[in-house]
N, C-alpha and C positions, 0 to 999 in steps of 0.2 A: 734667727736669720744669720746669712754666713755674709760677710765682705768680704770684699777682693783687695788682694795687699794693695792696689791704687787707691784706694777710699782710706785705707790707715795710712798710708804716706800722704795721702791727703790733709788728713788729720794733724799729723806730726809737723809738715809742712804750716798749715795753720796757725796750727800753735804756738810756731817760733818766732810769728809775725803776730801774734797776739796776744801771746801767753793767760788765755782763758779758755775753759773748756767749756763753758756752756756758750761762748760764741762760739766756737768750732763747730760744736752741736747745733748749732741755729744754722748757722753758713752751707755744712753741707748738710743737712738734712739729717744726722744720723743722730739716736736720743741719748739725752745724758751720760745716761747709765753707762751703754755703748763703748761710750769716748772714756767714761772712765777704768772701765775693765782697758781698753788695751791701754788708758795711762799708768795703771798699774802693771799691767802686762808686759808692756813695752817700754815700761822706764825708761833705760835708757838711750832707747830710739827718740824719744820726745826731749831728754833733756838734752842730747847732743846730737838734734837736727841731722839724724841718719837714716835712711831708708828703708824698710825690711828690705829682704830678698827672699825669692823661692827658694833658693839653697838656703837660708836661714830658717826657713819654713818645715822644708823636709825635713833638717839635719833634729828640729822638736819631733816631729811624726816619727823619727828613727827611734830615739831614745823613749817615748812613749810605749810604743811599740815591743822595744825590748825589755819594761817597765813589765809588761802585761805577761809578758813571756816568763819572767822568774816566777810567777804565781800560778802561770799555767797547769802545771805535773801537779804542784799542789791541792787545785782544783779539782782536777780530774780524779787524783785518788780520794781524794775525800769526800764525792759524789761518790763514787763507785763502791766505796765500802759504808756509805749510811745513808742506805733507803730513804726515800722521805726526809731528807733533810732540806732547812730551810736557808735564805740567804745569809739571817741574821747567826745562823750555825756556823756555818762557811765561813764569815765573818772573824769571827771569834778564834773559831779555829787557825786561820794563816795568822791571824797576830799572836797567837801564841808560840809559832814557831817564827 
């Protein structure tokens, strides 16, 4: 399930008034787990009571993005020159180079 940056500034907000995450998780509804990937995630939105933003959002989808794109050519020729090859191939193969 996806949250909308107001449920994690939610959150964040939360947490600086209670500094517990399993109240935060009970308060607005969303489960443990949840609240703890983005207190990992978001460190230091949480420990310094900051807000995300959509430009903070995108500027990760940019660099992912560009993340996927250095492996791309790689991909491609490594499929194209071994028929039948499997993920766990592929695999192996980009971490070698």
């Amino acid at each position: 399930m996806s949250y909308s940056i107001d449920i994690i500034n939610l959150a964040i907000t939360k947490f600086n008034i209670l500094f517990n995450l399993s109240k935060v998780a009970k308060l607005i509804e969303v489960s443990l787990r949840t609240i703890y990937n983005w207190y990992y995630k978001y460190n230091s939105f949480f420990q310094n009571n900051i807000h995300i933003t959509n430009e903070y959002l995108k500027n990760i989808s940019v660099r992912k993005t560009n993340k996927i794109n250095n492996y791309k050519d790689a991909i491609n020729n490594y499929v194209n020159n071994n028929e039948g090859c499997s993920l766990n191939d592929l695999y192996e193969h980009i971490n070698k180079n």
